[in-house]
KOLGUPA-570504 format. One line per 8 residues: number of its first residue (from 1); their letters; for each residue x, z negated, y negated of N, C-alpha, C. Coordinates in nm, 3 decimals. Layout:
N
NUM = A = X,Z,Y,X,Z,Y,X,Z,Y | ...;
This chain:
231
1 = XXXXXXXX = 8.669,-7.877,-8.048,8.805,-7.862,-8.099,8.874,-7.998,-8.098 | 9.006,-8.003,-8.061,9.073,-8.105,-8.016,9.094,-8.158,-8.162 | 9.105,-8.254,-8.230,9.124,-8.339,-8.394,9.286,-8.332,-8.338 | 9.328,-8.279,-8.479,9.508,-8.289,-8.442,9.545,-8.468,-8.495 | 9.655,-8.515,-8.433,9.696,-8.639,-8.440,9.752,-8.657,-8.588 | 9.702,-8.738,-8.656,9.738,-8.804,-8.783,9.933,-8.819,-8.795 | 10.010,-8.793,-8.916,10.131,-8.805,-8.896,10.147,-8.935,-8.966 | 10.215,-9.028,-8.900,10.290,-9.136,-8.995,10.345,-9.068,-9.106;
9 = XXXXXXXX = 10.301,-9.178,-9.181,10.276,-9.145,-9.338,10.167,-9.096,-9.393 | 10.113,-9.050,-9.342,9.993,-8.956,-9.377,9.908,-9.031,-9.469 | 9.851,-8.962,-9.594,9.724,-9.093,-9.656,9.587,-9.113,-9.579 | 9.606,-9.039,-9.472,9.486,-9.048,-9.422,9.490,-9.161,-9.324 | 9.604,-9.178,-9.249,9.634,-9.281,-9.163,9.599,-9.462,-9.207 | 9.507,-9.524,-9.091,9.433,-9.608,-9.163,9.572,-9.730,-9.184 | 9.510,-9.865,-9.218,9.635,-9.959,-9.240,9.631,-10.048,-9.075 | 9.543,-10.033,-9.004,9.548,-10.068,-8.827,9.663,-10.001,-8.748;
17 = XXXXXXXX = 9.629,-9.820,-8.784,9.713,-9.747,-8.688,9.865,-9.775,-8.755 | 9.893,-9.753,-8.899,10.039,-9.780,-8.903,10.077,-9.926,-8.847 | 9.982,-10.021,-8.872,10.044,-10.186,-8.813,10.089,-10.157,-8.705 | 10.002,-10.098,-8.618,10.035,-10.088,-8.460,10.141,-9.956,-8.428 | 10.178,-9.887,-8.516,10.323,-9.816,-8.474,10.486,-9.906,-8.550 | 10.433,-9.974,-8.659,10.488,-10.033,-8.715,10.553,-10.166,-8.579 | 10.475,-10.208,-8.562,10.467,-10.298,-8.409,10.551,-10.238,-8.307 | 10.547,-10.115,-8.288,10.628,-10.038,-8.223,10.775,-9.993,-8.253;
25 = XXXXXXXX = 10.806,-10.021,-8.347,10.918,-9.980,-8.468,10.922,-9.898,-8.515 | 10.810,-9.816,-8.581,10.847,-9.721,-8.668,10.796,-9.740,-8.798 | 10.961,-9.721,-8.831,11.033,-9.752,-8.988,10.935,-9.630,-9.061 | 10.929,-9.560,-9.057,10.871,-9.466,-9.135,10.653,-9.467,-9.141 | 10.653,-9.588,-9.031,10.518,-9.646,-9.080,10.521,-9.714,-9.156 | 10.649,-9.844,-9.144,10.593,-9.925,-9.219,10.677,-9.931,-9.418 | 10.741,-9.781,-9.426,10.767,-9.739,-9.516,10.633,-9.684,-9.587 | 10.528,-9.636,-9.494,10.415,-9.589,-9.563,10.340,-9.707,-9.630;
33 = XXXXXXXX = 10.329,-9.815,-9.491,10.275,-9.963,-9.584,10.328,-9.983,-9.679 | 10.461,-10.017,-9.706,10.504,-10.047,-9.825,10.432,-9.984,-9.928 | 10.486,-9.841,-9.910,10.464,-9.822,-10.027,10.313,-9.796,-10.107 | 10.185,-9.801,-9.984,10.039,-9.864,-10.027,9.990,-9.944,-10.048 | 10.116,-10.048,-10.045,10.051,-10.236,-10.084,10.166,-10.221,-10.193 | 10.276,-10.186,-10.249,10.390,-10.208,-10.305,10.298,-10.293,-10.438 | 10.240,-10.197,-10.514,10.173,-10.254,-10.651,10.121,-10.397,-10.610 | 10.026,-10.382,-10.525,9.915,-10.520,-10.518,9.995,-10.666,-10.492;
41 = XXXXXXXX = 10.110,-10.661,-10.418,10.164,-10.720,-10.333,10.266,-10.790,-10.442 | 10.343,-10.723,-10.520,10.429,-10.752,-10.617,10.361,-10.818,-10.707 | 10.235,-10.750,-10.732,10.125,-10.860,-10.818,10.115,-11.007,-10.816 | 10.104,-11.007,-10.676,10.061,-11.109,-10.607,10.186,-11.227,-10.631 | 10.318,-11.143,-10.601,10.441,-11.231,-10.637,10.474,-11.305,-10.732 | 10.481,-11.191,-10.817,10.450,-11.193,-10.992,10.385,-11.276,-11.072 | 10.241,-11.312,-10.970,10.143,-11.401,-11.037,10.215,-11.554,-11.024 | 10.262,-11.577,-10.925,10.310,-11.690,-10.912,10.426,-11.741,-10.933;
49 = XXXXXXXX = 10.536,-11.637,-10.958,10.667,-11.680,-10.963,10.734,-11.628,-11.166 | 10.612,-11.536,-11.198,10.647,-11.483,-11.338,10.766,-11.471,-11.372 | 10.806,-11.408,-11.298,10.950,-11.309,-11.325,10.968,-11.201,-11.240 | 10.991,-11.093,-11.313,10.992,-10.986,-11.261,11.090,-10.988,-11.140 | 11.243,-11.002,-11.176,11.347,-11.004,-11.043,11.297,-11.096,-10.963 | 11.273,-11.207,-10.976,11.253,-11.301,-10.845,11.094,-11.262,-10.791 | 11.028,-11.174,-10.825,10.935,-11.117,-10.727,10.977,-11.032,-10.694 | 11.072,-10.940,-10.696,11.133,-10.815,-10.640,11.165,-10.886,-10.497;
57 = XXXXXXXX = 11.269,-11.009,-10.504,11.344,-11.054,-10.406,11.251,-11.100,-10.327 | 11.128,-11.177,-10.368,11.092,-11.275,-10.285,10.960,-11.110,-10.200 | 10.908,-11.017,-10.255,10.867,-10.920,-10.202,10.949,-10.855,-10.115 | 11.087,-10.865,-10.141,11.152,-10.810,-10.015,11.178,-10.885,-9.894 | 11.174,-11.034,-9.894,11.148,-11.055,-9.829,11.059,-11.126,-9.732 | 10.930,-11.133,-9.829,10.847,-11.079,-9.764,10.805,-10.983,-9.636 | 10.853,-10.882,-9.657,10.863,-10.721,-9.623,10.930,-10.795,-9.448 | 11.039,-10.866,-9.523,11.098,-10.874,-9.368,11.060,-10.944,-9.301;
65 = XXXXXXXX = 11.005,-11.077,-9.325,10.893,-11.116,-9.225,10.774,-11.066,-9.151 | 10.739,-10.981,-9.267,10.589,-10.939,-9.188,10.631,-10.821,-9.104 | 10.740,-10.722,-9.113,10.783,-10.639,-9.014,10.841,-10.718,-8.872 | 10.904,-10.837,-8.909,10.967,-10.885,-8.773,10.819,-10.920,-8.707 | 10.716,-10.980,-8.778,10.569,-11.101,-8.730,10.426,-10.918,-8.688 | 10.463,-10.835,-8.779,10.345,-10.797,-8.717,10.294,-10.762,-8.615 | 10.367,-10.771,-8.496,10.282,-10.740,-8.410,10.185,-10.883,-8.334 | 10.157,-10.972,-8.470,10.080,-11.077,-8.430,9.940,-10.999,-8.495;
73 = XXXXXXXX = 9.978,-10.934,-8.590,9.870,-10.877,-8.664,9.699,-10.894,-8.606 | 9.628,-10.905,-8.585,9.528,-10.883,-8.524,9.346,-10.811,-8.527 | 9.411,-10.814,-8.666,9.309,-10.754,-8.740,9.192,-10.812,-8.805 | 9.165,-10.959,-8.779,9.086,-11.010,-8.783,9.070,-11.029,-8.984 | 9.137,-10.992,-9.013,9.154,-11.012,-9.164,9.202,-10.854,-9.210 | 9.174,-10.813,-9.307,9.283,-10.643,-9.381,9.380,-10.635,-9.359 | 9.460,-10.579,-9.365,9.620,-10.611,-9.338,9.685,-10.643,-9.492 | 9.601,-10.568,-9.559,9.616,-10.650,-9.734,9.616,-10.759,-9.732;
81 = XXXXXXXX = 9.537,-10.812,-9.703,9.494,-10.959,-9.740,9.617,-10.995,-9.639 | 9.639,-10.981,-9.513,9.760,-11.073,-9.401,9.905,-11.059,-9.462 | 9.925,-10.948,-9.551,10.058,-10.921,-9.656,10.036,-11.012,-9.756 | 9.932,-11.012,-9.811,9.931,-11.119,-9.947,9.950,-11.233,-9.880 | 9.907,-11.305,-9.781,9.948,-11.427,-9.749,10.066,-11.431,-9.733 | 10.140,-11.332,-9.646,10.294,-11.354,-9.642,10.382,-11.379,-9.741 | 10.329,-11.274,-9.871,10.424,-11.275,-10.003,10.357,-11.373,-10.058 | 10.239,-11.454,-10.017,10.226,-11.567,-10.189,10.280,-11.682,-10.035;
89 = XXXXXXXX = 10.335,-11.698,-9.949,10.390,-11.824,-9.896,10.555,-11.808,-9.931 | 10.603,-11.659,-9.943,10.719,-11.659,-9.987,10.769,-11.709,-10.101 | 10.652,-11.663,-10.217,10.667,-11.687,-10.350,10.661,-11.879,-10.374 | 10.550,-11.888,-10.292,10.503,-12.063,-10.283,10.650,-12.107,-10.324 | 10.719,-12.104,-10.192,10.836,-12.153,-10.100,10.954,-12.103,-10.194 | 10.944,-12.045,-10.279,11.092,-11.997,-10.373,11.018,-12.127,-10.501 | 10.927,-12.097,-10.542,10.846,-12.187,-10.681,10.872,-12.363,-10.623 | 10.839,-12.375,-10.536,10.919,-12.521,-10.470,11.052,-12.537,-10.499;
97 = XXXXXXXX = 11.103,-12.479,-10.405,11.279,-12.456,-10.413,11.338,-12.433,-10.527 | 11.255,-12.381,-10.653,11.298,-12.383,-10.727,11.303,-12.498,-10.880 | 11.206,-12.641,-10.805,11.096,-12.711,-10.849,11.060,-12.668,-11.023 | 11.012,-12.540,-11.013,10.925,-12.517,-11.124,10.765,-12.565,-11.133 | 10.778,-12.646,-11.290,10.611,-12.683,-11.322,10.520,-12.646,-11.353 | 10.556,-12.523,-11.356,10.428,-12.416,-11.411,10.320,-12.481,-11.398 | 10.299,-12.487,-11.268,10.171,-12.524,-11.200,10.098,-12.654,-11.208 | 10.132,-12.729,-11.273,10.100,-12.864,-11.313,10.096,-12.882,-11.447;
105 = XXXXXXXX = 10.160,-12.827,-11.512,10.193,-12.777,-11.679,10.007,-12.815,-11.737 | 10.007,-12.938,-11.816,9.863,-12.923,-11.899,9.816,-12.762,-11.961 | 9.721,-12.720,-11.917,9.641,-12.633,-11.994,9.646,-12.693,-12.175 | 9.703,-12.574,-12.287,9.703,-12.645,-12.424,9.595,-12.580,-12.498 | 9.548,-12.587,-12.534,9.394,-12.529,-12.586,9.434,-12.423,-12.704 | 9.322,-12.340,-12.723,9.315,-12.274,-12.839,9.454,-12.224,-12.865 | 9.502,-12.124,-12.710,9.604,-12.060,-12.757,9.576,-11.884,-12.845 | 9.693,-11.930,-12.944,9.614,-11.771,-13.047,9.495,-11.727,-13.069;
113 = XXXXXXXX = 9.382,-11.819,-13.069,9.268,-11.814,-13.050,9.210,-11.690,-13.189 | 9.279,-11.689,-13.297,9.263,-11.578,-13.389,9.269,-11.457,-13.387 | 9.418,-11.422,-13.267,9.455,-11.314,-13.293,9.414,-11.241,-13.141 | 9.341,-11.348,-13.058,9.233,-11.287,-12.967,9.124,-11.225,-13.012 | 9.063,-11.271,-13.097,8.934,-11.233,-13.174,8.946,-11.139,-13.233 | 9.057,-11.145,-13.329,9.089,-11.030,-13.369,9.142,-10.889,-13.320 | 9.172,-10.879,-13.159,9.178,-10.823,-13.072,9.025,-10.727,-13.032 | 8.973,-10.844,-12.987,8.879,-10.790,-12.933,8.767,-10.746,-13.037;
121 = XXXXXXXX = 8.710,-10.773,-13.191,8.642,-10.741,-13.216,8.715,-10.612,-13.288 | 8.845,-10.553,-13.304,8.897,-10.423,-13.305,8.883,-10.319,-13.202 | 8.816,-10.400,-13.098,8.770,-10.281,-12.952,8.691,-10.210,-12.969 | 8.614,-10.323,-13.028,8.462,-10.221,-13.040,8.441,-10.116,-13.122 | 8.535,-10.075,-13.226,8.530,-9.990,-13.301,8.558,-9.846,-13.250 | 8.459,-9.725,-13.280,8.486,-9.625,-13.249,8.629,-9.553,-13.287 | 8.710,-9.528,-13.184,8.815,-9.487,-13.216,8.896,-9.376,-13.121 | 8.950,-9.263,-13.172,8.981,-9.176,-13.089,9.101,-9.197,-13.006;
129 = XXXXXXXX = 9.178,-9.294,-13.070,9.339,-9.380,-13.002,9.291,-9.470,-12.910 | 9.163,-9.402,-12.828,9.137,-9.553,-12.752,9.288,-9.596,-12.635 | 9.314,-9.448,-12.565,9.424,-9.526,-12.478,9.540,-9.577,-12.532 | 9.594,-9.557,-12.661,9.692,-9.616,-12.751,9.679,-9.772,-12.742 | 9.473,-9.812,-12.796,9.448,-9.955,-12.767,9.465,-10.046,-12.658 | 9.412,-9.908,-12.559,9.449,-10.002,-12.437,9.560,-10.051,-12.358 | 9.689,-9.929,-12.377,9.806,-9.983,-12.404,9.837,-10.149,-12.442 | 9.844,-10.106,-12.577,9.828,-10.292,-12.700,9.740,-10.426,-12.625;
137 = XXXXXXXX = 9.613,-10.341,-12.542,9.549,-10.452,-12.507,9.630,-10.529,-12.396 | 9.669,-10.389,-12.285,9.713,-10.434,-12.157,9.815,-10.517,-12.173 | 9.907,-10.463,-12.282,10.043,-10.570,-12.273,9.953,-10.736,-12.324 | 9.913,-10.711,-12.444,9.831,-10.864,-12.462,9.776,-10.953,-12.363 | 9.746,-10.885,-12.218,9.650,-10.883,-12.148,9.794,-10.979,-12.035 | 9.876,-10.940,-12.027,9.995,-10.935,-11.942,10.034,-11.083,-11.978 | 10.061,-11.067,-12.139,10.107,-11.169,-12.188,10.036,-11.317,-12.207 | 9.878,-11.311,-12.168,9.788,-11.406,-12.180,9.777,-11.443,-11.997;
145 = XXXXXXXX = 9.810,-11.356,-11.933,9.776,-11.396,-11.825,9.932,-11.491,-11.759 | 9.998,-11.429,-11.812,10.154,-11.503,-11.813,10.161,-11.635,-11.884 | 10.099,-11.695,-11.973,10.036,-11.809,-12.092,9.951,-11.880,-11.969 | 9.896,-11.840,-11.877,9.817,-11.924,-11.778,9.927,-12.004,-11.650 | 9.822,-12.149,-11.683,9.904,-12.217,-11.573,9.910,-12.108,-11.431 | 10.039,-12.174,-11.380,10.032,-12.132,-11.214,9.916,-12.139,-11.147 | 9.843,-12.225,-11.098,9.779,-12.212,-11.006,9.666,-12.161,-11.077 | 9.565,-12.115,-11.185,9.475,-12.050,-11.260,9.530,-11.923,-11.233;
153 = XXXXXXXX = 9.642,-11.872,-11.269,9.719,-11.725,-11.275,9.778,-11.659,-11.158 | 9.728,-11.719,-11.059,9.761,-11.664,-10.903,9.596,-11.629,-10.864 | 9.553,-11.776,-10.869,9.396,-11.735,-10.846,9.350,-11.547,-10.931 | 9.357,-11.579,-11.065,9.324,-11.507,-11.170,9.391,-11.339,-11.101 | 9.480,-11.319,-11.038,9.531,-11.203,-11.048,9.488,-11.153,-10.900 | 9.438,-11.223,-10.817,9.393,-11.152,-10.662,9.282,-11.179,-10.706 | 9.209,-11.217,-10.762,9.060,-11.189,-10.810,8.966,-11.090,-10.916 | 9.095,-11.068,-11.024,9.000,-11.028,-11.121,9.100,-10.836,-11.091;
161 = XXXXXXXX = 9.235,-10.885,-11.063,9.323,-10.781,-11.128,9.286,-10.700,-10.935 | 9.350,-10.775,-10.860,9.356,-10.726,-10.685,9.237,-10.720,-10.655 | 9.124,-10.777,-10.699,8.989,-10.746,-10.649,8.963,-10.791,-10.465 | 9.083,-10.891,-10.461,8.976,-10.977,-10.324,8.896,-11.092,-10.356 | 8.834,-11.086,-10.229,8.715,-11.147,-10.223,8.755,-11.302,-10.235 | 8.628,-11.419,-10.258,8.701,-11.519,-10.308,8.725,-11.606,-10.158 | 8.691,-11.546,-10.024,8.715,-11.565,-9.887,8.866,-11.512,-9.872 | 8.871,-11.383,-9.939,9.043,-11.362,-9.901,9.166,-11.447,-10.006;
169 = XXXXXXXX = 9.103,-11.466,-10.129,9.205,-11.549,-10.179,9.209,-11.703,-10.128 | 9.081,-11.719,-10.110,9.122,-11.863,-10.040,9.221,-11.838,-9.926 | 9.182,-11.749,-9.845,9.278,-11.772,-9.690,9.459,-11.710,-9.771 | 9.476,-11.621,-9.867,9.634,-11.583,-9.880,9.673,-11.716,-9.946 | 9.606,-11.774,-10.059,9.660,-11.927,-10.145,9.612,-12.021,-10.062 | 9.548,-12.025,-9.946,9.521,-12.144,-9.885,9.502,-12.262,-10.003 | 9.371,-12.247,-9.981,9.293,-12.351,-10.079,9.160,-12.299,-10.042 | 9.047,-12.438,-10.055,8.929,-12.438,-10.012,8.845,-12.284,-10.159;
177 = XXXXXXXX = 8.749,-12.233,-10.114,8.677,-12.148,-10.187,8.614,-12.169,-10.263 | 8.597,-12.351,-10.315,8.541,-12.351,-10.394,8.611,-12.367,-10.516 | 8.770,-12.402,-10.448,8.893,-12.429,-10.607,8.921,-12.310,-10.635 | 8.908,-12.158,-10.562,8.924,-12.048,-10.587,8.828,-12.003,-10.706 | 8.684,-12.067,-10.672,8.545,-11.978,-10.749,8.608,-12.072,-10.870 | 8.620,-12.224,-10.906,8.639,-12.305,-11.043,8.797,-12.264,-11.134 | 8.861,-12.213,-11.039,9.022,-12.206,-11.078,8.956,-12.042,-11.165 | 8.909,-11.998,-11.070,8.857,-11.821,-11.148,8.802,-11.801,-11.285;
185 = XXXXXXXX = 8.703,-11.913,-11.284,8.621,-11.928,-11.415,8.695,-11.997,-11.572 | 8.777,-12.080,-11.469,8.859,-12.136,-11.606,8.960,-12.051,-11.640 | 9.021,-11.947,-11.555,9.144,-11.860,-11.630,9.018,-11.802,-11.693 | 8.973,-11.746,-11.652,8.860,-11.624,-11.739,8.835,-11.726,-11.886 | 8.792,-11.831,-11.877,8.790,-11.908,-12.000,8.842,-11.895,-12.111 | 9.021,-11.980,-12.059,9.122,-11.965,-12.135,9.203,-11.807,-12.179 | 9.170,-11.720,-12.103,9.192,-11.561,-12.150,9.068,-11.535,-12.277 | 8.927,-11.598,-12.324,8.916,-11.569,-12.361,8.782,-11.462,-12.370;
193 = XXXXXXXX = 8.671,-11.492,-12.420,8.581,-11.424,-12.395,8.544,-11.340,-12.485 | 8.594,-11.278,-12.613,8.638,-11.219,-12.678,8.696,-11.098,-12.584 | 8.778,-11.154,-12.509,8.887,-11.022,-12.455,8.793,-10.984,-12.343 | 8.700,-10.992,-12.316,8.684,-10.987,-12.164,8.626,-10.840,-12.177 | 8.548,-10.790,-12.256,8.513,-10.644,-12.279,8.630,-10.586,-12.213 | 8.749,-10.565,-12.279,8.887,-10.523,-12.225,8.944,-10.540,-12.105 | 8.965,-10.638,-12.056,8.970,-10.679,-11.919,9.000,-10.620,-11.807 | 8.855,-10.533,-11.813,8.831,-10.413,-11.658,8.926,-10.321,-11.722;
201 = XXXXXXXX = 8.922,-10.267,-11.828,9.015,-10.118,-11.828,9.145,-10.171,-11.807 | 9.208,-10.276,-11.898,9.343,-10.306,-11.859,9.396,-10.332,-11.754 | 9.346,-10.427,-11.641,9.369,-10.473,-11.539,9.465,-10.353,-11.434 | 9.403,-10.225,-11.500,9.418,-10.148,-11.382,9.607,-10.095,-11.398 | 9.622,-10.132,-11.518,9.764,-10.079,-11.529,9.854,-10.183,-11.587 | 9.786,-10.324,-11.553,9.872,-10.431,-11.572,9.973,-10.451,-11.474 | 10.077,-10.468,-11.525,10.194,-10.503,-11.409,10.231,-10.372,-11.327 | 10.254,-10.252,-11.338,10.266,-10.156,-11.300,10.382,-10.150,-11.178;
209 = XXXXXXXX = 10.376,-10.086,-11.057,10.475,-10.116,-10.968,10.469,-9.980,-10.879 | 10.547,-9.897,-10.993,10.553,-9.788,-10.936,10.679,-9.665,-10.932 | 10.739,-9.610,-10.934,10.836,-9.497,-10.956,10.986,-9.530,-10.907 | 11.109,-9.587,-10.984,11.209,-9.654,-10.973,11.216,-9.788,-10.880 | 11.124,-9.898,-10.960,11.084,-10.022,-10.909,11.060,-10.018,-10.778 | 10.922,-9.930,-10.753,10.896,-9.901,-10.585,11.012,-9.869,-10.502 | 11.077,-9.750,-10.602,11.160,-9.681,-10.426,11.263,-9.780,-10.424 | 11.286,-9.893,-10.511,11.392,-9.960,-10.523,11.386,-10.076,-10.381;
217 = XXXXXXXX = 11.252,-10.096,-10.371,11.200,-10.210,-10.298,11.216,-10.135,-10.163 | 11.143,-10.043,-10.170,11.164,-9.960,-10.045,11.258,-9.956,-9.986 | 11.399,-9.870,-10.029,11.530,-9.874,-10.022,11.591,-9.985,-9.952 | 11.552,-10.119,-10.060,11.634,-10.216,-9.991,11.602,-10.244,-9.834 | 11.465,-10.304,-9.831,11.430,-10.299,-9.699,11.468,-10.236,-9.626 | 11.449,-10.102,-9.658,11.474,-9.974,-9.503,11.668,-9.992,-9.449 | 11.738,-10.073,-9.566,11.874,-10.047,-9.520,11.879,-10.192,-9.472 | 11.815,-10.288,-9.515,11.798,-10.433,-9.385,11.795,-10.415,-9.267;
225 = XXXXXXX = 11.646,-10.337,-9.279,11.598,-10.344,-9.111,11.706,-10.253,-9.034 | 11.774,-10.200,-9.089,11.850,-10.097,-9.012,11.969,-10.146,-8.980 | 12.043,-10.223,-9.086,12.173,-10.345,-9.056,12.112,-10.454,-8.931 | 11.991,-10.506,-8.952,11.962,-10.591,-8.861,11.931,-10.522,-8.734 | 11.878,-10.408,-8.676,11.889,-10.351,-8.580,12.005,-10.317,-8.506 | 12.075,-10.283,-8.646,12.243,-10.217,-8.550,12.322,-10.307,-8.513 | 12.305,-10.416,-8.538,12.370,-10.550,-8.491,12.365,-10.566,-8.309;
């Protein structure tokens, strides 16, 4: 029996075959990318630029580089990981331009160090409001990871939150793998080892980038590429 051909868009369609129709110009592939990297990718922005609007912008354009560049794509890397590089050189390149110090900013010790503890040893308690807690935790969770220098809190969020490898965050932040593995250990530090029980569950719905936000991102792009075509 002949396998019927996968439709752009499809969830089944891998992230190779849309690159390579995407490469071809179709908008409605790389509307599917979008919107399967949208969360991770904004993360990624987010981590470095900590503001919500100016990762919107700097993710959009993002978007438009890597649609004009992919057909350099090659595969030799995920296409996740070749998007995260695009959006954390965008983000880099706005955090310059914008000469913010985040990233140099002294680490100040023993931030809220009480009302971490007091966090986390309220976890452990049997309780039927657990997703209520985890709510409370995640925003805490948001807000401590936002409290981290720049370059700890970029590392910190394609590692612990995006779950690449410490080979792919080195190659998207370009930095050797071993300032990736020491930069990792010290956010985990300063977050707090108290909180770290919490951690895995929150992570997953930290920074949420989904419903409005998404089709918003979407939107814009799809009416770029289409002004820049009709030109």
């Amino acid at each position: 029996m002949t396998k019927p051909l996968q439709r752009v868009g499809s969830p089944d369609a891998s992230d190779e075959e849309l690159a390579r129709r995407v490469a071809a110009g179709d908008h409605a592939a790389f509307e599917a990318i979008m919107r399967r990297h949208n969360r991770a990718l904004f993360r990624t922005a987010r981590a470095i630029l900590r503001d919500d609007a100016e990762a919107e912008d700097a993710l959009q354009e993002a978007y438009l580089q890597a649609y004009r560049t992919i057909g350099g794509f090659r595969g030799a890397a995920r296409l996740s990981t070749w998007l995260a590089r695009v959006v954390a050189n965008e983000a880099l390149m706005r955090l310059r331009k914008h000469a913010r110090r985040s990233a140099i900013v002294p680490i100040q010790p023993g931030v809220a160090v009480e009302e971490l503890n007091q966090r986390a040893e309220g976890s452990m308690e049997k309780d039927p409001e657990s997703s209520a807690r985890r709510a409370e935790m995640r925003k805490l969770l948001e807000q401590r990871i936002d409290a981290l220098p720049g370059t700890y809190r970029a590392v910190f969020m394609l590692r612990a939150v995006e779950e690449y490898s410490v080979e792919e965050t080195a190659s998207i932040l370009q930095i050797p793998q071993a300032t990736v593995r020491s930069r990792f250990f010290r956010a985990r530090s300063l977050l707090r080892e108290g909180l770290a029980s919490e951690v895995d569950l929150a992570c997953q719905d930290a920074f949420a980038f989904a419903g409005e936000r998404c089709d918003r991102v979407v939107a814009r792009v799809m009416q770029r590429l289409a002004a820049e075509e009709s030109r």
